[in-house]
Structure formats: C-alpha cells, structure tokens
C-alpha positions in Angstrom: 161.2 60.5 111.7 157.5 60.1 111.7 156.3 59.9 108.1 153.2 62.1 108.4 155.9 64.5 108.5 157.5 63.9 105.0 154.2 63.2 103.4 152.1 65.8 101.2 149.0 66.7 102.5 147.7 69.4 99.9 150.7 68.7 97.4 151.3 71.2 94.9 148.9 71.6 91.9 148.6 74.1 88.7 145.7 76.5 89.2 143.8 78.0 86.7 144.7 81.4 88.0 148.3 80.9 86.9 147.1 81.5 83.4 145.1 84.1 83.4 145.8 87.5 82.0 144.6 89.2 84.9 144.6 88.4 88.3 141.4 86.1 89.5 139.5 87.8 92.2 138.5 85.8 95.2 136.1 86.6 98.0 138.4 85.5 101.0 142.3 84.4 100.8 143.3 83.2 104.2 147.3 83.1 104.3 148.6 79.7 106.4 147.2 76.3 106.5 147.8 75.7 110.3 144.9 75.4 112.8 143.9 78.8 112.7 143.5 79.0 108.9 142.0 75.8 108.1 139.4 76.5 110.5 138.7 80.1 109.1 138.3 78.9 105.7 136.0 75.7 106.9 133.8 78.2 108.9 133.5 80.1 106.0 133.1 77.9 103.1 129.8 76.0 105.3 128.9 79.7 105.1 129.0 79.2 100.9 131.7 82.2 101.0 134.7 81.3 98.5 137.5 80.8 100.1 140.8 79.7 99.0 143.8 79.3 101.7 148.0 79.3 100.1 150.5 78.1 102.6 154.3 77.8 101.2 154.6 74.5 102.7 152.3 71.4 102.1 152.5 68.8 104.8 151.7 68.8 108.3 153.2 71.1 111.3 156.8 69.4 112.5 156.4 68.5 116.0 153.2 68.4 118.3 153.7 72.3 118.8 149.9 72.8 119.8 148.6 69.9 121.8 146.0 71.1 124.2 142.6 72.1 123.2 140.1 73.4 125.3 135.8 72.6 125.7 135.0 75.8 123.9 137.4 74.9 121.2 135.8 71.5 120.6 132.3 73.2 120.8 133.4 75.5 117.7 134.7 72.2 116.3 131.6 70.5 116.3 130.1 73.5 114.4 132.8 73.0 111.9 132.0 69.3 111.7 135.4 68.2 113.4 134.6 67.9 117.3 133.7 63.8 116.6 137.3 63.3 115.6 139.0 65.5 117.7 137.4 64.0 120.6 137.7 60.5 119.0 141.2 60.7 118.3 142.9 62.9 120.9 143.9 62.3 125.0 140.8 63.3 127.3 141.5 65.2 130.4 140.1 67.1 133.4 142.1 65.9 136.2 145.7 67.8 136.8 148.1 67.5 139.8 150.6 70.0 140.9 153.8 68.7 142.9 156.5 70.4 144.8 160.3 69.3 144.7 159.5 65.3 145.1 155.8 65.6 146.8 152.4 66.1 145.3 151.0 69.0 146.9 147.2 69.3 145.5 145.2 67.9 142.7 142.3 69.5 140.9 139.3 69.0 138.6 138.8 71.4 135.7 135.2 70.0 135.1 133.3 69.1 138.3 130.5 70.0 137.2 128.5 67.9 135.1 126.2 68.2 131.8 128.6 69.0 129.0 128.8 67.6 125.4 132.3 68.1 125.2 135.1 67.4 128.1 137.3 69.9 129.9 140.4 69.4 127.5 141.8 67.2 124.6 145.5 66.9 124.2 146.1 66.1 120.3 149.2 66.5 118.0 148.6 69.9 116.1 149.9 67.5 113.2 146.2 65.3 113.7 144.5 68.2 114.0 145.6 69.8 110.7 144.7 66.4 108.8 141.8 66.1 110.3 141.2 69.8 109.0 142.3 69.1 105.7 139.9 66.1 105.8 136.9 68.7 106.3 138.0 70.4 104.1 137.9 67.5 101.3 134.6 66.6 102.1 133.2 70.4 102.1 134.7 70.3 98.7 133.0 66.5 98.0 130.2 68.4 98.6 130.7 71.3 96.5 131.6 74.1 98.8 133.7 76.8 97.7 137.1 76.1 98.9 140.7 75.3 97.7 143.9 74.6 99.3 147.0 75.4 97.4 150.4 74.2 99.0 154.0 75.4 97.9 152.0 78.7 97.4 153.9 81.4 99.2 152.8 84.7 99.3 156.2 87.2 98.3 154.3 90.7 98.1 150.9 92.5 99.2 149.5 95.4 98.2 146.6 96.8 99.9 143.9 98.9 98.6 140.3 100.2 99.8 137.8 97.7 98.0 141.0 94.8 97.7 144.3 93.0 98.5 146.6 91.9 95.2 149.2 89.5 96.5 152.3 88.1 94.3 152.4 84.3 95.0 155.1 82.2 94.7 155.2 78.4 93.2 157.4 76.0 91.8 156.1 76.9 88.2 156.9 80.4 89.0 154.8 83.3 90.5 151.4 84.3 89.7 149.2 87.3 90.9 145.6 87.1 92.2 143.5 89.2 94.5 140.9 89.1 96.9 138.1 91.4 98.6 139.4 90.4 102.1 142.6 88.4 103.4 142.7 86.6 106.6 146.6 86.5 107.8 146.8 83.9 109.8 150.4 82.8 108.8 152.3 82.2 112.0 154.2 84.2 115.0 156.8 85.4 112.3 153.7 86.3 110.0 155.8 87.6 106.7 152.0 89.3 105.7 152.6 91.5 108.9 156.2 92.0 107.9 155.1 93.2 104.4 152.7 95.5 105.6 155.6 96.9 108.3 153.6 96.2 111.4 154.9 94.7 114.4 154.1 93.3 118.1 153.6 95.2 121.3 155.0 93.2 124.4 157.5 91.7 126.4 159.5 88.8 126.2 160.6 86.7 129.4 164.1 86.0 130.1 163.9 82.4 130.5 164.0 79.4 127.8 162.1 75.9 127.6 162.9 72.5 126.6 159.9 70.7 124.5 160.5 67.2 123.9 157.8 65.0 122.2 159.0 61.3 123.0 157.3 58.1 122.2 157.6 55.4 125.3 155.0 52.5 126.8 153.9 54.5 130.2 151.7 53.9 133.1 151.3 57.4 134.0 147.3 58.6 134.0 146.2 61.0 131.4 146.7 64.3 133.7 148.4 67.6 133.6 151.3 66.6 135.7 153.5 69.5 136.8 156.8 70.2 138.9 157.5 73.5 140.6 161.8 72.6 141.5 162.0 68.4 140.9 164.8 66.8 142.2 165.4 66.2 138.5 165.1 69.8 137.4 166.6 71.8 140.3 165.6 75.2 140.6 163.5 75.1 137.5 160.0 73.5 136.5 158.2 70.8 134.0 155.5 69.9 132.6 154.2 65.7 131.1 150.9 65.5 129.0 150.1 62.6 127.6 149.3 62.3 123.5 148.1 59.8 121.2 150.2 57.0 119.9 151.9 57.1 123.1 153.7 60.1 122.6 154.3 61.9 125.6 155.2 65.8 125.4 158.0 66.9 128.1 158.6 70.6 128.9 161.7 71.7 131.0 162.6 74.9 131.8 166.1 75.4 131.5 166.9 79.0 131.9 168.3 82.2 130.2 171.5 82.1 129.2 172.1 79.0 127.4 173.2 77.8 123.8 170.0 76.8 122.3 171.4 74.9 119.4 173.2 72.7 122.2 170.5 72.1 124.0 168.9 70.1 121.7 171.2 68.0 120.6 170.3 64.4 121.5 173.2 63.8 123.4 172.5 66.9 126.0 168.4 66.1 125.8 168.6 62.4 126.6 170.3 62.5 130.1 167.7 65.4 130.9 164.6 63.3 130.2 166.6 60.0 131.8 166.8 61.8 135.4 163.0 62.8 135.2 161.8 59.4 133.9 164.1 57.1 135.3 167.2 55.4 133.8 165.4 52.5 133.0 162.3 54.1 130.9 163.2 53.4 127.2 162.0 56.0 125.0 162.4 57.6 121.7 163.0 60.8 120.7 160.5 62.1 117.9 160.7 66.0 118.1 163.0 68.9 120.3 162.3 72.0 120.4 163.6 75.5 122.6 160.7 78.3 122.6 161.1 81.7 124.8 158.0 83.3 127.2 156.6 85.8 124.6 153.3 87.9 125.5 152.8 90.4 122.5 150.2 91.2 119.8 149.7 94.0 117.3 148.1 97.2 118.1 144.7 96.5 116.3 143.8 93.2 114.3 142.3 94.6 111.3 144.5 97.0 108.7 141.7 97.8 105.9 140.9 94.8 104.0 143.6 92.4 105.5 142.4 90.4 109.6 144.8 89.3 111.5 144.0 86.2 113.4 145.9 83.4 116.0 149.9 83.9 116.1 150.1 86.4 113.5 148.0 88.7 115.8 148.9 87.6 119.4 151.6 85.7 121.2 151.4 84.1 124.8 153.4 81.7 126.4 152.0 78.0 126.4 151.6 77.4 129.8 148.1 77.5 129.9 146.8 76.6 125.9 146.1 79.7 125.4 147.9 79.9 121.8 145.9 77.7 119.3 143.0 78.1 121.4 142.5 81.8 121.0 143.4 81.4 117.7 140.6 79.3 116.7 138.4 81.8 118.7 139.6 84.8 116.7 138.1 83.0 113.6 134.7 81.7 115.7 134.5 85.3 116.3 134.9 86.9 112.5 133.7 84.6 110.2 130.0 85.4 111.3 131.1 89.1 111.1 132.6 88.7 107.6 129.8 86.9 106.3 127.4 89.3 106.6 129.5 91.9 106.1 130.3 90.3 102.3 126.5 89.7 101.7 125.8 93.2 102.5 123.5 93.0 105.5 126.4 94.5 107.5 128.6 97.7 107.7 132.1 97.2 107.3 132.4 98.8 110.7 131.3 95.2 112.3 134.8 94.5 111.8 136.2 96.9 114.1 134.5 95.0 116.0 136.5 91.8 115.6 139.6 93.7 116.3 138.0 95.4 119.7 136.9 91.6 121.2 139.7 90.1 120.1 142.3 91.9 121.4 140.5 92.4 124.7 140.7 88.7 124.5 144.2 89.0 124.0 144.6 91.4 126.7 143.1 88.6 129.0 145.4 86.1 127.5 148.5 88.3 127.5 147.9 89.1 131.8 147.0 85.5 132.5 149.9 84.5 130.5 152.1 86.7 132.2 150.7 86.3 135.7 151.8 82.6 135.1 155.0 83.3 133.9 155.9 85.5 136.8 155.1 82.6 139.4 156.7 79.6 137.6 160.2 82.0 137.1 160.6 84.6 139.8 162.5 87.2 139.1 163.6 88.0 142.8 164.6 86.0 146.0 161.9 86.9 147.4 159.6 86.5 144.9 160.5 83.3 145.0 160.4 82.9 148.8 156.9 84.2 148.6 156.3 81.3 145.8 157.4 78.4 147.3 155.4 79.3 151.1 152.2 79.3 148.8 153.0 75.6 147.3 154.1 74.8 150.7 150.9 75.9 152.4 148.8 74.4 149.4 149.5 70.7 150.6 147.5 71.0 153.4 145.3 74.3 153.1 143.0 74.7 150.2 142.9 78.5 150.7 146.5 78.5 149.3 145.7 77.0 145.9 144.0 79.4 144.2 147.3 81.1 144.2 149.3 78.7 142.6 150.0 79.7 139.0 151.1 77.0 136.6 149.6 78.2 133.5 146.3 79.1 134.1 144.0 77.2 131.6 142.1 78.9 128.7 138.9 79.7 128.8 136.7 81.6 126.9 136.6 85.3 127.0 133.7 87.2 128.0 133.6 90.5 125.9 132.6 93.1 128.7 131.8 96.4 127.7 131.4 95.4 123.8 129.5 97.9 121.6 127.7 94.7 120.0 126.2 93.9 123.8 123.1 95.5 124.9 122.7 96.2 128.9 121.8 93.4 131.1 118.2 93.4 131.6 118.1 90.7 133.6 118.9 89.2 137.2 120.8 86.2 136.1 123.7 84.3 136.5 127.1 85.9 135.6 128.4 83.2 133.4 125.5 84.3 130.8 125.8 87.7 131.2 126.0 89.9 127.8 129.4 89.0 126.1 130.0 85.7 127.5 130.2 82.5 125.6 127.1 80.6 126.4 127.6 77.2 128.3 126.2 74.0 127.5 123.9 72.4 129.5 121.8 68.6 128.6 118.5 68.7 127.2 117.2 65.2 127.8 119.0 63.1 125.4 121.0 66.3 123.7 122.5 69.3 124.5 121.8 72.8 124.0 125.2 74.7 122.1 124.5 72.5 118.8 121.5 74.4 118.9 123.1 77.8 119.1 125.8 77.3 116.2 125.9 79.3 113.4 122.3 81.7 113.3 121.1 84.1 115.3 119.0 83.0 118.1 116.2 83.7 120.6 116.3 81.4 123.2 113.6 81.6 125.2 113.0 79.8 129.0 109.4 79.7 130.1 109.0 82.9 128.0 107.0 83.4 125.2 108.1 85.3 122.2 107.8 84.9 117.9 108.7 82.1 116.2 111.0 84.3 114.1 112.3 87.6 114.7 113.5 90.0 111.3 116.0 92.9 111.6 117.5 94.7 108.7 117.5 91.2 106.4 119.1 89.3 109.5 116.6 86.7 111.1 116.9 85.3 114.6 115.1 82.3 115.5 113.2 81.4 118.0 114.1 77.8 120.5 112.2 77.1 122.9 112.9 75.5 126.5 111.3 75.3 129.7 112.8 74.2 133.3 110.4 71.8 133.6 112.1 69.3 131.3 115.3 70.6 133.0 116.1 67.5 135.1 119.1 68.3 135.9 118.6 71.9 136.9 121.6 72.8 134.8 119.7 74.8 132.6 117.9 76.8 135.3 121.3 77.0 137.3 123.3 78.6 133.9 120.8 80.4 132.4 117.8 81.5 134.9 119.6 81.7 138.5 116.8 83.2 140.3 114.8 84.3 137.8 111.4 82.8 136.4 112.2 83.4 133.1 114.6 84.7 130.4 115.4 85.5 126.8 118.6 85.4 125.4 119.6 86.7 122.0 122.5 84.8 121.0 124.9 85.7 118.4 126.4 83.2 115.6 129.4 82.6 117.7 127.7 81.3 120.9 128.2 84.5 122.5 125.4 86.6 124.6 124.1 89.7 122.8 121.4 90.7 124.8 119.2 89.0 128.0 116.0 89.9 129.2 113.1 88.4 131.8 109.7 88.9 128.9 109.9 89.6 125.1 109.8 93.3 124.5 110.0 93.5 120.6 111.5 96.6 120.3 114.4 96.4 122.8 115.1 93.0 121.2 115.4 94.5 117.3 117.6 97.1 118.8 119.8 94.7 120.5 119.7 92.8 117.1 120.5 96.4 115.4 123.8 96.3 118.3 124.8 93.1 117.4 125.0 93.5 113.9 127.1 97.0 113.9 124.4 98.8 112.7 123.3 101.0 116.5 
C-alpha cells in the first residue's frame, strides 16, 4: 500500500479546550478535513476569521476518489494560495476522445480558446490535493492566521441553538465539548452532522454499479479523457482511463446492477477485467478498488440555522463529469465571502439564504446534467439504446451528432440566474458575463485579469470612467481600470464588451457578476451593492 496512506497528516494533539470548565467558543468549526473543508477553513482564515476544522480520521483520503479538477476550481485555488501546486503537481488536460465498440468516433477540445491563466482541467489524487491543503494551512498558521486542525476528533452529538452550535467531540483522551457561532458540515456523502440533525437527501439513485481501479503501470497513452461507449473488452457496458501523477492511471468500468460488490473487487476478479482492456502483456499494479453507484440527491435547503451544509454532505452526483469535488469547493467560494461579512456585522444573516438558494440551483444544474449523462451512458430501454448508439454512429463522420453524445458532461461553473443578489442587466453584452455568471479570465499583457477580482468587491471598469473607491453600508468596492486599447488580444473586448463601447461590472468576492452597466450611474451602482450584500 502506498504510504501516504498510513502516514499522519494532522496526528492527534491535546487541545486546550479539553480542559476547560466550559466549552471554548469558536467563530467557525467546519466538520471534515477533505477538499471541501480544508478549503472552507483556508478561505476563511486569509479572511482572519477563526477557524478550527475536527475530522475523526488524520491522514489522507484512501484512494484517488476525486481526481478531476476543473479551470474555475484552480482559479479559486489560486485565491487560496494553492493553484501553483495543483497545477505543478497534477496531469494537464483539454483534449478528450470518445470511441465506439473498437473505433474512435470524435475527439474534442475543452479549451480552444485561448487567454487563460489556468488550463481546462487538472487530474490530481484527492490524496495530493488534501496535503497540499494541509500544507496551506501550515503556512497560514506560520503566519499567524487563526486556524487549527484537529485529527482523531470526531464529532458524536450537536445541538443547535439560535446564536450557536455545542457539539460533543470525541478523542482518544476521551470527549470534550466546545461550541461555535457557525458550523460548516462538510463531512462526506454519509454526513453523520446531517444524520444528527435528522435530515436527509432528495433524489434518485441509478440502477447500475461501477468499477474504479487506481493502478500504477509505465504507459504511452496521452494525457486525455479517453472513453468507451460498448469496448470489445467491456461488452454492453462503458469505461473510462485518465491519466494521474506518479503514473497512476484511474480505470472505471461499468459493470452493471445486479452484482456482488464485495466480489467484484477482489483482485482475482479485477485483474482479468483490466488485463482484456489493457492488454495481456501491460504489467500493472493494483493500488486502490473501489464499487460506487449513480446517485443524484441533495438536501432540501443547505442552511438549517447556524449549521451550512457544503460539497457531499449537501449534494451527490455521479462522477461522470467532475462535478463532485468541484461543486464542492464552489459551495465554499460561494459562502465564505457571505459568512464573513455576515460575522463582522456589515451583513444580515439573511445573506445566507442566499448561499443556500445559489447553491442548490447549482446543484439543480449538477443533479440534471448528471442525470442527463447517466441516462445516455446506461439506457434503460432497447430503444433507448438504439437511439444511443445511431448518435455515436452518426458522430464519426457528422459533427452535428456530437453535441448529443453524453459521457459525462464536464463541470463548469454555474451562472446564478434569477438571484436576488443580481441586479438587471443594464447592458448589451456578452452572455458569458451576464449578472450571476462567474467572470472569465482573459490576459492583460503580461497578467491576467481573475487575480485581480479575488476576494473584494470590485468595479471594473472598460473605457468607463467611475470613483476610485465606491462605499456602501461599511462595504467598499474598488475601482480597476482597463481599456481595449491595451486589449491585444481582443479577449477582453470579446468577454466582457461584445458590442458595446464600454462597461462596468460590479463584481462580487467570488468572481461572480453582481451588476453590469454601459456608464457609472452612482446610485444604481450602491443599490446593486445594497443587492449584493442582502441588504435590498
């Protein structure tokens, strides 16, 4: 077995909070240690809110589990100070092809276009991902952030009230209580904090089971999505190769409904499987086997009082398409800002609900893609599958046809429509910055503009004038300032202006849209300020 999965990673240590007659309050407890926690508690500790995050384990995930993480999940990432070595350390990729029994019937680009900081995807180990979390973390700390990790800390009871949440906590020394003004539950798809708090999942759950096999082997294949609809080697099912670091390859086969999981993955029943799709030859070792089922679920609403819901706990999709970890780590783009201000006052409480309403219409999104995918890669009817394999047949030779092929269609960024923190569009511009989407990068000579957007409030203004600084109700937008004339790649003007002359975007802490016009008009802009903050 790999040792970064036997070895500690936020061993086990006394805290002070053990021996106190009362139980410490914190400011934020965030419940799981996994991608989605680590980055909560990151976000919010460069905020200098005190965090501290308990997880009843203390090493790394088991298993690649999440490997696939998208461009607006490395742009968050470089806010948090961990895009270099996510990039750095993980598999680049834009390119996928899609083949048909034994015949390649298209190929496509996720990125042709050009003038991005980050690429379309990186596959990386969940496992790398948490250490190189955990190494942020030690260096916020280094630096003297508020933030803690306890491991072999597992939360047994909760107990909610209006201004707090008092959890028991478990550890080898024996349990301890200790409270906090908010708790982010971020503790897995068989969350025990919503199992103490008797809530549960909305949803369905496919009839159909999948091999994952992470195994290390010396390979020529490219660094691609490669993906089978009925292989010779996998008849009348599908699967899936992604290339990892340290040459670890992850294989999913779909195997069907009525099986013996525990059989499956035995060794001796895995090996011949992944020895008829890579050849008899190929030597390879196994590191990790796993069987998941197609779930898309998630709870009614992601905020109960004082306790957020965020990533697994919250939602469920299948992983054809990365859209697990990477909405996860999007929940907490999307309500550290909102809790921040919010703690500090400037904020009602209400700007929560707010969380709740975006993410689960991102969920929503998520959930149909999800299940969209699902119902093409395993029809449930002859015909449907008839209907299926005339579309891959047709897509060899007509592009018309591909659109409609569904392997797991890949994350991307939700654009909250209809939000009550968006004001109405007040400009003629291009749809992908339209009030609620996730603004796109685009170069600025030697830079690029989302590094610029991360973490305030912003005016961003394109051959517009308007204040250097614009105050609303304690909150403070700042003005940056860009004009098309420096644009030599016509990116900026192609993503932001379309055919307009000018614009000016308010932009929210997350990167997303709040509010576009053509010319400053102060008061529409504090209002949309007002929007954006809960507060109108």
């Amino acid at each position: 077995m790999n040792k970064i999965f036997e070895t500690p990673l936020y061993a086990y240590e006394r805290s002070p909070d053990q021996d106190t007659a009362t139980p410490v309050r914190h400011k934020v407890i965030v419940v799981g240690a996994g991608p989605v926690g680590l980055t909560a508690a990151i976000d919010l500790a460069q905020q200098g809110v005190g965090v501290v995050v308990l997880d009843d384990n203390d090493k790394v995930s088991f298993g690649s589990r999440a490997i696939c993480f998208s461009q607006r999940t490395l742009d968050i990432a470089d806010r948090l100070g961990c895009g270099n070595p996510m990039a750095e350390t993980g598999v680049q990729w834009e390119a996928g092809k899609v083949f048909f029994d034994d015949r390649k019937v298209y190929e496509f680009d996720l990125l042709p276009e050009k003038g991005f900081s980050n690429p379309a995807f990186v596959n990386l180990q969940q496992y790398h991902l948490e250490e190189i979390l955990v190494d942020r973390v030690r260096a916020l700390q280094a630096e003297g952030a508020p933030i803690e990790i306890r491991g072999r800390n597992k939360v047994e009871a909760i107990g909610t009230h209006d201004d707090h949440v008092k959890l028991e906590v478990e550890t080898p020394e024996g349990p301890y209580n200790v409270e906090a003004d908010w708790l982010i539950a971020s503790d897995g798809a068989h969350s025990p904090t919503r199992r103490m708090l008797g809530l549960d999942f909305d949803g369905r759950i496919f009839e159909d089971n999948f091999l994952i096999a992470d195994v290390v082997m010396e390979a020529d294949f490219p660094s691609e999505r490669w993906f089978w609809f009925d292989p010779p080697f996998n008849r009348g099912q599908s699967a899936l190769l992604h290339k990892q670091p340290d040459n670890v390859w992850r294989i999913d086969l779909q195997l069907g409904w009525d099986i013996d999981k525990e059989r499956e993955k035995r060794p001796e029943n895995v090996i011949p499987r992944l020895k008829a799709m890579l050849g008899e030859d190929v030597e390879f070792e196994l590191e990790w086997v796993s069987i998941y089922t197609f779930q898309c679920r998630r709870m009614e609403k992601f905020r109960h009082g004082r306790v957020l819901f965020a990533g697994d706990s919250a939602h469920q999709v299948s992983p054809f398409g990365a859209r697990g970890a990477n909405s996860g780590i999007q929940d907490t783009d999307n309500l550290c800002w909102k809790l921040k201000l919010v703690i500090d006052g400037k904020a009602p409480e209400l700007l929560l609900d707010s969380y709740s309403r975006e993410r689960v219409q991102a969920a929503d999104e998520n959930i149909t893609m999800s299940t969209r995918s699902t119902d093409f890669i395993t029809p449930k009817s002859e015909m449907s599958r008839l209907l299926r394999d005339a579309v891959l047949d047709l897509s060899e030779k007509y592009e018309f046809a591909r659109p409609l092929v569904n392997s797991g269609r890949l994350s991307a960024p939700c654009t909250y429509k209809g939000s009550s923190l968006s004001s109405a569009d007040a400009l003629n511009g291009p749809d992908i910055t339209c009030p609620g989407s996730a603004c796109p990068d685009a170069p600025l000579g030697d830079e690029f503009l989302l590094p610029k957007l991360a973490g305030k409030f912003t005016l961003l203004t394109i051959d517009a004038e308007a204040p250097e600084r614009l105050e609303e109700g304690g909150i403070q937008a700042t003005r940056l300032a860009l004009s098309v004339k420096d644009d030599l790649t016509l990116e900026l003007k192609r993503r932001y202006l379309g055919d307009a002359d000018s614009a000016i975007y308010l932009i929210r802490p997350d990167q997303h849209v709040a509010a576009r016009r053509d010319t400053f008009e102060e008061n529409a802009f504090r209002q949309a300020m007002r929007r954006a903050t809960g507060k109108e």
